[in-house]
C-alpha positions in Angstrom: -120.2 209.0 -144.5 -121.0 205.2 -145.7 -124.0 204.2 -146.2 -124.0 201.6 -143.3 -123.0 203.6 -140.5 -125.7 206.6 -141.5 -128.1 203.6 -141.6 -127.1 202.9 -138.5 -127.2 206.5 -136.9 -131.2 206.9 -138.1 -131.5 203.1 -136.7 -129.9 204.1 -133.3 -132.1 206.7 -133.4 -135.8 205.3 -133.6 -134.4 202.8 -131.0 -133.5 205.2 -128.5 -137.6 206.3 -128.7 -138.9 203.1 -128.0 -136.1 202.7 -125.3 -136.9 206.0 -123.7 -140.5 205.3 -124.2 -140.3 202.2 -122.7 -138.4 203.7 -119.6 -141.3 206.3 -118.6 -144.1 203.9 -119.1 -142.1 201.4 -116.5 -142.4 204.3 -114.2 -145.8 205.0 -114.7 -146.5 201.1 -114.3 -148.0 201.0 -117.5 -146.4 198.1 -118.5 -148.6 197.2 -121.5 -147.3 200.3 -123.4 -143.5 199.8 -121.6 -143.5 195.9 -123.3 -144.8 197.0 -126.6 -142.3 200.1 -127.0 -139.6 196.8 -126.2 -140.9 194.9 -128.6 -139.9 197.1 -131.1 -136.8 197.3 -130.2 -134.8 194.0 -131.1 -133.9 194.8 -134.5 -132.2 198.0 -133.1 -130.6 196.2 -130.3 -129.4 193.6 -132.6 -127.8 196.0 -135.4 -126.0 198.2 -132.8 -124.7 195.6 -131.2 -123.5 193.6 -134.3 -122.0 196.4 -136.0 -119.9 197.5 -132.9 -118.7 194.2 -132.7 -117.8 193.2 -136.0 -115.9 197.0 -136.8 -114.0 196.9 -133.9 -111.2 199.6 -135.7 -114.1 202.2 -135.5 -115.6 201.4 -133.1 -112.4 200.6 -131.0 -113.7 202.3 -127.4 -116.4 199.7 -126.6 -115.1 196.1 -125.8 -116.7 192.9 -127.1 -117.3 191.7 -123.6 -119.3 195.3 -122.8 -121.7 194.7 -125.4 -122.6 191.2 -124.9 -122.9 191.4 -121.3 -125.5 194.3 -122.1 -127.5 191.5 -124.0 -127.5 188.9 -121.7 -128.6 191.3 -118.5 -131.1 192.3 -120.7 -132.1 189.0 -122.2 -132.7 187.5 -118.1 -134.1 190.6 -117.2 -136.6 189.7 -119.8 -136.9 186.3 -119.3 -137.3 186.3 -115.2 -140.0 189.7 -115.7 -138.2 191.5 -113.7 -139.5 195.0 -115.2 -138.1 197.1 -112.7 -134.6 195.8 -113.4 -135.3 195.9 -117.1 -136.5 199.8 -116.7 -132.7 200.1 -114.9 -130.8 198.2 -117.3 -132.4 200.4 -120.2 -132.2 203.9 -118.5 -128.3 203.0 -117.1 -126.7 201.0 -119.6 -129.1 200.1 -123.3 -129.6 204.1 -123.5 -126.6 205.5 -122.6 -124.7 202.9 -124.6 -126.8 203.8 -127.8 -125.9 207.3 -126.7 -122.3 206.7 -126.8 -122.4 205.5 -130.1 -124.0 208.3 -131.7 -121.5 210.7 -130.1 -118.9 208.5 -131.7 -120.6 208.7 -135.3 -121.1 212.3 -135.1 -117.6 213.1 -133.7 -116.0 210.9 -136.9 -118.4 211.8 -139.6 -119.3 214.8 -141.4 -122.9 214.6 -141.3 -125.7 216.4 -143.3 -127.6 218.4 -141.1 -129.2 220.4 -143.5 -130.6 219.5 -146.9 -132.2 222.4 -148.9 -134.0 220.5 -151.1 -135.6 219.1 -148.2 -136.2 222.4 -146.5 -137.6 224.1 -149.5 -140.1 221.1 -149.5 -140.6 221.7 -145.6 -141.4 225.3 -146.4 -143.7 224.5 -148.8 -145.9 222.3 -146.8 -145.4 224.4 -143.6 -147.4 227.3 -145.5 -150.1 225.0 -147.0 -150.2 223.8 -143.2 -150.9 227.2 -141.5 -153.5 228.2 -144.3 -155.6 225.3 -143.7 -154.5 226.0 -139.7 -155.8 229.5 -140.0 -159.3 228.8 -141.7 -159.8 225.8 -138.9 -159.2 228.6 -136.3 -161.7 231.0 -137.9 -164.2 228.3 -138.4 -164.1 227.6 -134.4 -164.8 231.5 -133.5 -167.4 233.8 -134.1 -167.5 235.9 -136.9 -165.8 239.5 -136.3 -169.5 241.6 -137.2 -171.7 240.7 -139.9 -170.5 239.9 -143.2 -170.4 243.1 -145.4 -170.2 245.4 -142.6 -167.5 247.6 -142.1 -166.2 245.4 -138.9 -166.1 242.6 -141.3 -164.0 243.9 -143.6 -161.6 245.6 -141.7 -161.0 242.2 -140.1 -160.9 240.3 -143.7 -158.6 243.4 -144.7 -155.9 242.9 -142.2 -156.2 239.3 -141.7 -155.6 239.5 -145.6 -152.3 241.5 -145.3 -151.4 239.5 -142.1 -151.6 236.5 -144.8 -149.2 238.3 -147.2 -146.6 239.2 -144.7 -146.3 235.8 -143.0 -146.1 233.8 -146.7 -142.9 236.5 -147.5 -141.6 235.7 -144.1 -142.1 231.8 -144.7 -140.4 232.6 -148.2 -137.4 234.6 -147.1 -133.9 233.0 -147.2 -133.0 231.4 -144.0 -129.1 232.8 -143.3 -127.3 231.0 -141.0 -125.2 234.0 -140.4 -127.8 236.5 -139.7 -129.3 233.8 -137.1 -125.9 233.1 -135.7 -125.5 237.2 -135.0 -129.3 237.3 -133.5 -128.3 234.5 -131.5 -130.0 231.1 -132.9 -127.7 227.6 -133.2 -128.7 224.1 -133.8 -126.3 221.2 -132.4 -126.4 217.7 -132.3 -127.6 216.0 -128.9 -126.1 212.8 -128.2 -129.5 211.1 -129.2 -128.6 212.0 -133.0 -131.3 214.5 -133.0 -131.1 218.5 -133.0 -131.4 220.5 -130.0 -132.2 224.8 -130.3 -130.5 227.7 -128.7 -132.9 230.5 -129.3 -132.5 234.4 -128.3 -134.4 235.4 -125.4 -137.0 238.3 -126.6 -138.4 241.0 -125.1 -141.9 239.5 -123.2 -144.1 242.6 -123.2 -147.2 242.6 -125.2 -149.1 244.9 -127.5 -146.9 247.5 -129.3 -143.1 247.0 -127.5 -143.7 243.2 -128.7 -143.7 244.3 -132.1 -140.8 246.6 -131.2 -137.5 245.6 -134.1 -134.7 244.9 -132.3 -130.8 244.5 -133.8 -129.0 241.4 -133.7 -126.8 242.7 -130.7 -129.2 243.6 -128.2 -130.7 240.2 -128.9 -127.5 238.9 -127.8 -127.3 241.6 -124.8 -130.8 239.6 -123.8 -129.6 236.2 -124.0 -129.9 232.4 -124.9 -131.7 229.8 -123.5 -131.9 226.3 -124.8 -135.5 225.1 -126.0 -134.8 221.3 -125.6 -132.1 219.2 -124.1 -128.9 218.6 -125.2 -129.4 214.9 -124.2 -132.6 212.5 -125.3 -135.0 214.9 -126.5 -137.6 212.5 -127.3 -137.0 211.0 -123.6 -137.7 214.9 -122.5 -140.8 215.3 -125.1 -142.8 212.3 -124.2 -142.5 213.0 -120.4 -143.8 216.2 -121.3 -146.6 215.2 -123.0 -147.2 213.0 -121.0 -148.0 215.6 -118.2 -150.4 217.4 -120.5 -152.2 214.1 -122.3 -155.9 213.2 -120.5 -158.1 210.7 -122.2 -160.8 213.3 -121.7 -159.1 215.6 -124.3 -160.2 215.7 -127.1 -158.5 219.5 -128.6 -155.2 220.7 -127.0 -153.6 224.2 -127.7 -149.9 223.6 -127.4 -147.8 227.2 -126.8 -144.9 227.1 -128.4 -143.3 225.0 -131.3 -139.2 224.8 -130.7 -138.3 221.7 -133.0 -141.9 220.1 -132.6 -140.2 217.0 -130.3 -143.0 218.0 -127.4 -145.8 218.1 -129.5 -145.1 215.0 -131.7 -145.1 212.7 -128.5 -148.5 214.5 -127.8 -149.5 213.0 -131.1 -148.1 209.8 -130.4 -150.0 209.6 -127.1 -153.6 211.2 -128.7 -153.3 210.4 -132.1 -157.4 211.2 -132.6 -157.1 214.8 -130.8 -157.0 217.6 -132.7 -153.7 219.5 -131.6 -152.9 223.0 -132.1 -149.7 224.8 -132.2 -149.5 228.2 -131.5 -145.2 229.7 -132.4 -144.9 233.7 -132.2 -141.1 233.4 -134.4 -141.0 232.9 -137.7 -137.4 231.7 -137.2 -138.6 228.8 -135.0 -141.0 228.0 -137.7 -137.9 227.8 -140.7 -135.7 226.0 -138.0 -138.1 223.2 -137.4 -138.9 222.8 -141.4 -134.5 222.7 -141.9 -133.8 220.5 -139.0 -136.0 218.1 -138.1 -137.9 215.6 -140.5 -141.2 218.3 -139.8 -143.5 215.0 -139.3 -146.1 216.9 -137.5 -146.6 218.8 -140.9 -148.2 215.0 -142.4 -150.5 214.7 -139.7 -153.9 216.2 -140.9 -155.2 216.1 -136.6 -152.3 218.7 -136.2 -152.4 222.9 -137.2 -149.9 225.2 -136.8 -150.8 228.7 -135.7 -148.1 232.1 -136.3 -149.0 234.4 -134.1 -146.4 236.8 -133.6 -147.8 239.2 -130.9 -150.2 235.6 -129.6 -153.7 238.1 -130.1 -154.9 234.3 -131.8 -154.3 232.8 -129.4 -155.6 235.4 -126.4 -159.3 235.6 -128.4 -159.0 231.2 -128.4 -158.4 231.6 -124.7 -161.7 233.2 -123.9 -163.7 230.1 -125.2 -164.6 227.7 -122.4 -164.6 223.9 -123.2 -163.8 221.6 -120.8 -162.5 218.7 -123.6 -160.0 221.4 -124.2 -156.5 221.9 -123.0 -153.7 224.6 -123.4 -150.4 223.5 -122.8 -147.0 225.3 -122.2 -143.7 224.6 -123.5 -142.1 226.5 -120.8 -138.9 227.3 -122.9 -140.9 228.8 -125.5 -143.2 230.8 -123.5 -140.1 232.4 -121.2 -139.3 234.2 -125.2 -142.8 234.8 -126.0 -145.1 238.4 -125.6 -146.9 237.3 -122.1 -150.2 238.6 -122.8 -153.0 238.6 -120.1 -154.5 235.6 -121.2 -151.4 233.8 -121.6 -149.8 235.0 -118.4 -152.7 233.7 -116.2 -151.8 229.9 -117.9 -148.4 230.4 -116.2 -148.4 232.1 -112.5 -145.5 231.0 -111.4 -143.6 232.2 -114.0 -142.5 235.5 -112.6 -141.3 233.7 -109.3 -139.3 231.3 -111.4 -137.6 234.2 -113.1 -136.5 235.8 -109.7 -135.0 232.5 -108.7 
């Protein structure tokens, strides 16, 4: 792939953000933010648009005429405020226009989806993450009994050993055919991003959580996708925009998938403190190998593994009100639903039936 059109594919990609950014808060009539996400889009708009017309060999299944009248609809749009018809022309013709171009790049190209440098590096930083994740969590809570009594220690002991476990976890080598068998695959969206199909796993807690199962009967269970095979960023900030409250100051996000949901949680409360709480390690390695793992640089975010989610059933019993928990639905449908957890989500079991 030449160097142009991957600088164009990572271009095409910020740009769809802002565009789908832009879209949601014309919706929401919060124009200020709508007309600074556009803003930041006219060096975008004007390299897609240039390089489609001047290669027309490759890029031979959009006409000349197609792209400039997409400028000048846009440019009057502008021009006459007319937001609602510049929220149409972005969501029906600017987005699914940059769309199409992607597809075309990734259909042609044989694009690097996974760099191991890269992921080693992830890995790296994901652990150093979770370490300072877990002593932030214990700092919040009571202590379990006094230090130096017995309940002290047996708590230090196992959280200890819980330590060593998840580190040769983290450590392991990721094999894309063991997660193919169990049921895992990353593909391309027609954003440019990566989307996650992800086994469906046993929901019961305590002991039959912990349960191993074989690769087959993980594929007896199931699939489900954990993000949209379309704009994910479009999907994340709508969904954290559901959860976001200028009153919050600490949310407890449930469930990590490729981190898309909780980034645009960051993006919308960048002085919160967030918390993410992901009971598969295999989630954890997917997000560090396919996804630039962003949310690992920001010091206001923490990771949490919690396999069997006991972490995040004793953080449930605290009562804050500038607190929040928030469910990544896809993620919680393949996590043990512990009391705690299950009370967050009451619908759920009527959703399943459906």
């Amino acid at each position: 792939m030449n160097e142009k059109l991957h600088a164009l594919f990572l271009s095409n990609i910020k740009l769809l953000a802002y565009v789908d950014r832009a879209i949601c808060c014309f919706r929401m009539s919060m124009y200020d933010r709508a007309l600074e996400m556009i803003s930041l889009t006219g060096d975008g708009i004007s390299g897609i648009c240039d390089a489609v017309i001047k290669d027309r060999d490759y890029f031979s299944d959009f006409s000349t005429e197609s792209v400039e009248e997409i400028l000048t609809k846009l440019l009057e749009a502008k021009q006459a405020r007319d937001y609602t018809l510049l929220a149409d022309l972005y969501e029906m013709q600017l987005a699914p226009f940059i769309c199409s171009v992607q597809e075309t790049i990734i259909k042609r190209e044989d694009l690097l989806v996974f760099d191991e440098d890269s992921y080693k590096k992830n890995i790296k930083t994901m652990r150093a993450k979770i370490d300072v994740s877990m002593l932030r969590y214990d700092a919040d809570l009571p202590p379990v009994g006094k230090p130096g009594s017995d309940a002290y220690l047996a708590h230090e002991d196992e959280r200890e050993r819980f330590r060593v476990n998840r580190n040769a976890l983290l450590e392991e080598p990721m094999l894309p055919e063991q997660l193919l068998a169990q049921g895992y695959t990353v593909e391309f969206t027609s954003s440019g991003l990566m989307t996650l199909r992800a086994p469906l796993k046993s929901t019961a807690s305590g002991d039959q959580a912990e349960t191993k199962r074989t690769a087959s009967s993980d594929k007896e269970a199931g699939s489900i996708y954990l993000h949209t095979n379309m704009r994910v960023i479009n999907e994340g900030f709508m969904l954290a925009g559901s959860w976001y409250s200028k009153d919050i100051t600490e949310y407890d996000v449930v469930g990590l998938g490729l981190g898309y949901h909780a980034a645009e949680l960051v993006n919308l409360a960048p002085s919160s403190r967030i918390t993410v709480y992901e009971s598969d390690m295999n989630i954890i390695k997917l997000y560090c190998a396919f996804t630039d793992a962003g949310l690992l640089m920001d010091p206001n975010v923490f990771i949490i593994y919690d396999p069997d989610l006991k972490l995040l059933d004793r953080k449930l019993e605290e009562d804050r009100k500038s607190r929040k928990v928030c469910i990544h639905y896809p993620s919680f449908r393949r996590m043990p639903h512990t009391a705690g957890l299950s009370e967050l989500v009451p619908w759920s079991g009527l959703v399943e039936k459906c």
